[in-house]
N, C-alpha and C positions, 0 to 999 in steps of 0.2 A: 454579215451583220446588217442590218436594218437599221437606220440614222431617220428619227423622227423628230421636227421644230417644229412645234406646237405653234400657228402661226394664232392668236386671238387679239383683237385689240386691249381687254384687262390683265390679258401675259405680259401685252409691252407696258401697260403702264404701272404694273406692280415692278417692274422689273426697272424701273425706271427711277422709283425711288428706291428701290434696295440698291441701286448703284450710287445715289446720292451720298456723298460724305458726310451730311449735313443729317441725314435718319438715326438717329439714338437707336439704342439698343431696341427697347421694348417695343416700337414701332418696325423695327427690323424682324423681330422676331414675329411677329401677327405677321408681316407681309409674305414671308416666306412658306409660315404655315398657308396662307394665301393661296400664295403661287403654286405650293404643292398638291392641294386639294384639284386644283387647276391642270396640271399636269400627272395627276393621278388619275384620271376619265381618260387619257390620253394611253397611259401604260398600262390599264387592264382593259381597253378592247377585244384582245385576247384572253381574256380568264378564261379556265375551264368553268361549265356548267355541264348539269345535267338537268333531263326534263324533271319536272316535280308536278302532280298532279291536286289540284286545289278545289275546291267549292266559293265561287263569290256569289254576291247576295241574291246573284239570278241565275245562276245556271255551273254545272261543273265547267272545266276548262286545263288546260295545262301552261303551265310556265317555266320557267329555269329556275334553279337554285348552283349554290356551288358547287364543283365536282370538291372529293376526295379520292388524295388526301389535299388537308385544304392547302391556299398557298399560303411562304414564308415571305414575311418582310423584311428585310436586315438591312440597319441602319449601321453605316461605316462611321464609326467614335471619332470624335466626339462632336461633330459638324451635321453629320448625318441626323443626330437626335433631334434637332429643330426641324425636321421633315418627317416625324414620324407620327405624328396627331394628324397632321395634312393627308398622310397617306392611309390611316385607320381610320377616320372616317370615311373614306370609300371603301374600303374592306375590312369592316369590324369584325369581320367572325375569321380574320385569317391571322395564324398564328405570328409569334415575332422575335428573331435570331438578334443577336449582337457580335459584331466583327473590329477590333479595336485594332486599328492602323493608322500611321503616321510618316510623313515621310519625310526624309532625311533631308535637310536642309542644303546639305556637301554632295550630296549622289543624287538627288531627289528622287531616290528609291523606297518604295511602299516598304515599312518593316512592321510586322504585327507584333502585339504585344498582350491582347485579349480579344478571347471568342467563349461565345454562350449560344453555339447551335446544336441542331442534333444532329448526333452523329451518322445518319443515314438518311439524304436527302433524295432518297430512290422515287423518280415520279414526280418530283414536287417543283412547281414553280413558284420561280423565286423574284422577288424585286429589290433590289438593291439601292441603297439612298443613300448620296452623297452630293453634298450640292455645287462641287465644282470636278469638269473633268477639265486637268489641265495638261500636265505632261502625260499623264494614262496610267502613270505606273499604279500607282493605290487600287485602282480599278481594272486592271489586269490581273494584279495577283488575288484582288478578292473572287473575280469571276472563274478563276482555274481552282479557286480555295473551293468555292460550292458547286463545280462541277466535277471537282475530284471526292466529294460526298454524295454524289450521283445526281444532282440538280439537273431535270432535262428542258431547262423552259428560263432562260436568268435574263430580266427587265431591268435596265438601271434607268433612274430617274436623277438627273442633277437639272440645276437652274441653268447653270450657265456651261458651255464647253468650250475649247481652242479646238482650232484645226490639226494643231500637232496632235492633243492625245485624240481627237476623234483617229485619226491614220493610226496613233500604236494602239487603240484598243481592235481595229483593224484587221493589221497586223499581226500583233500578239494571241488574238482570240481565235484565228482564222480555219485552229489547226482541231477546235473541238467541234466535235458533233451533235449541238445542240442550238437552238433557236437562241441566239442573242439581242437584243432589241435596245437599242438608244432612245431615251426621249428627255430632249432636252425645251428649253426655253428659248434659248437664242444660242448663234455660235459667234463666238467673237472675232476679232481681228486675228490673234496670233499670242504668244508666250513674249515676255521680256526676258527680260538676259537671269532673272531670280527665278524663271520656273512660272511665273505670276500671269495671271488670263489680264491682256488688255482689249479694251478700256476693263473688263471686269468690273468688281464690286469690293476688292481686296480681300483679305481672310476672313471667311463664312463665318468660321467658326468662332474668331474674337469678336466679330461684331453680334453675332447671337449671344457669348455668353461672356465675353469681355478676356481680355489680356489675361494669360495666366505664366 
């Protein structure tokens, strides 16, 4: 697996106030779309293309366009969704899966509960959106979920990650045979005794869409 931290000076400083306790929701929400847009140039370095041959205003020439079939972006529910404007605007014309996971509070194990992908991911590379990797598990079981649909290419993008789940996705992942690629924003310190990323930014998902 491939472990990439996006090192940029307006990475650290959006990052900076999305850990702020003090950033309201809506201000939370722009920063992140932010940060994604940011961290999305970072996770399709590798996109497929193909050449494409073009006319500009002086002369023919060739350029790239996207391979197919195009790529899938899946955003992991319900945290993941404040990341996926960030990351469609670098890849508008690539299609978009939904993977609904959550994890158990007592086991802090990934249990799913909704998926809207297709059912044959043959060839297709994937990016995955979740913006905290902590203990690993949500993001293990989704990356064995679309490479058992035949996913040959799976890119996850989160803001933040620990050390532990950087090791179990590691681990866990280590046994498929397909390009796996991390790109994160920073890596923190380490997990607290709740499973929770310190210093982190606390729960992505309540502070984008509030306590539910």
């Amino acid at each position: 697996m491939r472990v990439h931290v996006a090192d940029h000076p307006l990475i650290d400083h959006k990052l900076t106030y999305l850990r702020d306790r003090r950033t309201d929701t809506p201000t939370f929400r722009r920063l992140a779309d932010e940060l994604v847009t940011l961290l999305a140039y970072e996770a399709t370095r590798d996109v497929r293309t193909t050449p494409f041959d073009i006319d500009t205003p002086v002369a023919p020439t060739q350029g790239v366009h996207l391979a197919s079939p195009k790529p899938l972006v899946v955003p992991i529910l319900r945290a993941g969704l404040g990341m996926l404007d960030g990351m469609m605007r670098m890849l508008p014309t690539a299609e978009v899966g939904f993977l609904g996971m959550v994890r158990n509070e007592e086991t802090l194990e990934a249990q799913t509960y909704a998926n809207r992908l297709p059912e044959d991911l043959d060839k297709r590379q994937c990016y995955l959106l979740d913006p905290m990797l902590a203990t690993g598990g949500t993001l293990v079981a989704a990356i064995q979920y679309l490479h058992d649909l035949g996913a040959d290419d799976i890119t996850t993008t989160c803001l933040l990650a620990a050390p532990e789940g950087i090791e179990r996705l590691e681990r866990d992942t280590s046994h498929l045979n397909v390009p796996i690629t991390l790109v994160t924003g920073a890596v923190d310190e380490r997990l607290d005794e709740h499973g929770f990323i310190v210093p982190g930014l606390g729960d992505a998902g309540d502070r984008l869409y509030g306590v539910v």
